[in-house]
Wavefront OBJ file of the C-alpha trace (Angstrom):
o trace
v -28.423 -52.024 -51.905
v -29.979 -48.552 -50.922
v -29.862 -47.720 -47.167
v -33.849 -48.806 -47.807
v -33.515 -52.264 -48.192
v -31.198 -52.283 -46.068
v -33.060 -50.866 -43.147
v -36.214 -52.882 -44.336
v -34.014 -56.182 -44.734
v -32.648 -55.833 -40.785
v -36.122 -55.442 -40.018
v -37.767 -57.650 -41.473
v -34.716 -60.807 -40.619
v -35.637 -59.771 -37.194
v -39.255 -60.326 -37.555
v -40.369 -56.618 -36.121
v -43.284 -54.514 -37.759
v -42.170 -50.971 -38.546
v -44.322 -49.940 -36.016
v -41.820 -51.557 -33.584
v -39.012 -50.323 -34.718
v -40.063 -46.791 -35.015
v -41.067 -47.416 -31.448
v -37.558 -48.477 -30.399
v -36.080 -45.281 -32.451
v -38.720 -43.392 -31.080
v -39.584 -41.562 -34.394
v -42.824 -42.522 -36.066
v -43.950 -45.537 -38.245
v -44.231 -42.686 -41.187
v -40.796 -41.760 -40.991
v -39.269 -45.231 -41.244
v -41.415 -46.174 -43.796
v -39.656 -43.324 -45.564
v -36.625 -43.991 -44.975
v -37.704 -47.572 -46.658
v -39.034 -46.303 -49.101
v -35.970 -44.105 -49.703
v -37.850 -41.077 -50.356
v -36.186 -39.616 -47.169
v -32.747 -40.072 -45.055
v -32.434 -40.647 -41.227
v -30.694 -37.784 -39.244
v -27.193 -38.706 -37.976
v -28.480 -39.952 -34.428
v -31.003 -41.992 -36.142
v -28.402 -43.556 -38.311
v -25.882 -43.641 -34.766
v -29.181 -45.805 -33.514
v -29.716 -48.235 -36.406
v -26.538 -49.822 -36.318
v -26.469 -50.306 -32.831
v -29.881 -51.728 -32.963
v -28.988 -53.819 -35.668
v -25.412 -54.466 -34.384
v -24.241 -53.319 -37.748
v -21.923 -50.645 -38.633
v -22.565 -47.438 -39.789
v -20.705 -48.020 -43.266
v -23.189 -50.746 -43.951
v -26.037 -48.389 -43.708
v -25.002 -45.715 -45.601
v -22.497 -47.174 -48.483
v -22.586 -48.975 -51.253
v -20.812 -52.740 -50.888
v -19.567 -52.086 -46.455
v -19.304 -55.331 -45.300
v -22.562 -56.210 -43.069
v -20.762 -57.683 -39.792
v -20.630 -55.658 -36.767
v -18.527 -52.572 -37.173
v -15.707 -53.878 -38.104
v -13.115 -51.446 -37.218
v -14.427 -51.645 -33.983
v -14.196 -55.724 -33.522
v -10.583 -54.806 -34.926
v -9.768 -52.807 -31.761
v -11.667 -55.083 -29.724
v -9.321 -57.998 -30.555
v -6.356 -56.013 -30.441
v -7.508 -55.239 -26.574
v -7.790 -58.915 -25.735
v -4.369 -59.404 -26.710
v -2.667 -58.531 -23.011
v -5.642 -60.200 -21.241
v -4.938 -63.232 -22.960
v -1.700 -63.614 -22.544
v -1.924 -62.404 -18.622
v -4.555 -64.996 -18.199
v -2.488 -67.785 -19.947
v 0.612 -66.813 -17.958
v -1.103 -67.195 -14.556
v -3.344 -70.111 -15.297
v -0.118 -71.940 -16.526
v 2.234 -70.688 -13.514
v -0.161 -71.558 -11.093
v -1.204 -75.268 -12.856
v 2.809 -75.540 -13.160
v 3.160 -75.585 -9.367
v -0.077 -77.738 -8.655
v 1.310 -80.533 -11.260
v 5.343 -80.251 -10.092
v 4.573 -80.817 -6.318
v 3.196 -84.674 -6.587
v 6.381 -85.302 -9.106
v 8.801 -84.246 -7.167
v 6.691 -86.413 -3.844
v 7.227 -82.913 -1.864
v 7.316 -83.711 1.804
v 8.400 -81.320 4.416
v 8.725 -82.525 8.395
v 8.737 -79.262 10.930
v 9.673 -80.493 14.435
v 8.895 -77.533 17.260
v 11.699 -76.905 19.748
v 11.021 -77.977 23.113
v 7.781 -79.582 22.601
v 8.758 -82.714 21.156
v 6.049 -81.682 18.415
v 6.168 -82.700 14.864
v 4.070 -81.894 11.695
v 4.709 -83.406 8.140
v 3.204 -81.265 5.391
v 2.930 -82.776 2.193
v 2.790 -81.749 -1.875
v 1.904 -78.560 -2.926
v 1.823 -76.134 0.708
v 5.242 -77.855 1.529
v 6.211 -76.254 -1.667
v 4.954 -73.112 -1.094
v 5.145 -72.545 2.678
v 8.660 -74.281 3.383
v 10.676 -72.772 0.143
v 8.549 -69.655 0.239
v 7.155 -69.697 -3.013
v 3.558 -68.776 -1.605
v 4.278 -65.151 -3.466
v 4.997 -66.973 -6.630
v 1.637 -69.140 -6.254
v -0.374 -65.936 -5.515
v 0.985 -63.573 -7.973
v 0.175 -66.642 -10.467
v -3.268 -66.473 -9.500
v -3.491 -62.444 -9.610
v -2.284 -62.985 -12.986
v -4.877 -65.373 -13.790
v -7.816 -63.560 -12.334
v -6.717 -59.920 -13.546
v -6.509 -61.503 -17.181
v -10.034 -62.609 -17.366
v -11.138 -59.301 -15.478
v -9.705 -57.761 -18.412
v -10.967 -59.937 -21.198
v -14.641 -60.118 -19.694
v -15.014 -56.627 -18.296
v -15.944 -54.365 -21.954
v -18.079 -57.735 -22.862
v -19.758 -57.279 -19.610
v -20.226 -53.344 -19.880
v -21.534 -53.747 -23.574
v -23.860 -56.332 -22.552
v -25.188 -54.445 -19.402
v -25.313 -51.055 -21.529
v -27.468 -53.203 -23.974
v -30.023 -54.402 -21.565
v -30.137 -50.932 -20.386
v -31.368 -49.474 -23.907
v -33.585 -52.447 -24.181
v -35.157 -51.855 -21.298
v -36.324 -47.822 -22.183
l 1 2 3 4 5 6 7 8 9 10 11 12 13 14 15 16 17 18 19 20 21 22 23 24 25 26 27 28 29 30 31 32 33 34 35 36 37 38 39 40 41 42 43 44 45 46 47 48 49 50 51 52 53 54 55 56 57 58 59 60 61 62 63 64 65 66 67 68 69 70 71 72 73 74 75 76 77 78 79 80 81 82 83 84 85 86 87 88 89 90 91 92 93 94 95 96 97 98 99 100 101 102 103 104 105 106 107 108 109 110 111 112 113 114 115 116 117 118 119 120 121 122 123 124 125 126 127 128 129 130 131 132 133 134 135 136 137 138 139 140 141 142 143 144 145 146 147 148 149 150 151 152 153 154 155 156 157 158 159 160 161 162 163 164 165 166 167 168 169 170
């Protein structure tokens, strides 16, 4: 397929006139009928434009037999970056499950009685645990874990989405 029917494909699966489009390239409805037509190429930003528009990549557009998905080279790198996230956020989900689903096995009970008052407190399961063997650290480093993994997993998904609301909205 020429970059054409590919451009007029997009467009068309999208249901947008070429009015529309020109309108969100900000070129005219001539020139992308051109570019159609293939009786003229897009500029470099123009091409730059398409694919993100179209959430293709720039191979598709301009060779013969790319593969259509998103750019693919960049979902590549994208998966590679979830990698740590993943694992962080598994690793302090798990820890910090671990210690909520130990305390009621073990029937954790902890009795504090306060000098000279006659006072006593019984704490039970999981702050017993944490407070009387002074694991609390453990607990909340478990948790950072957790939180800082899905920080990192959601925060480029967040930016990309945010960046594309952003161009929508011009």
């Amino acid at each position: 397929m020429t970059l054409g029917q590919k451009l007029q494909g997009l467009r068309r699966e999208r249901g947008w006139t070429q009015e529309e489009l020109a309108g969100k390239l900000d070129v005219s409805r001539q020139a992308l009928s051109r570019w159609e037509s293939d009786s003229a190429l897009p500029d470099t930003k123009n091409v730059v434009q398409l694919a993100r528009i179209f959430g293709v990549s720039t191979d598709y557009l301009l060779l013969e037999g790319a593969g259509r998905g998103p750019a693919s080279e960049a979902r590549r790198r994208r998966r590679r970056g979830d990698l740590p996230g993943a694992v962080t956020l598994i690793l302090g989900a798990a820890g910090a499950l671990l210690f909520e689903i130990l305390t009621p096995v073990f029937d954790y009970r902890r009795t504090v009685v306060y000098a000279g008052t006659g006072r006593s407190e019984t704490f039970e399961g999981m702050l017993a645990f944490m407070r009387y063997d002074r694991l609390g650290w453990l607990f909340a480093l478990c948790l950072v874990l957790a939180i800082g993994g899905a920080v990192t997993l959601l925060a480029p998904r967040v930016k990309s989405a945010l960046a594309w609301m952003l161009r929508e909205g011009d």
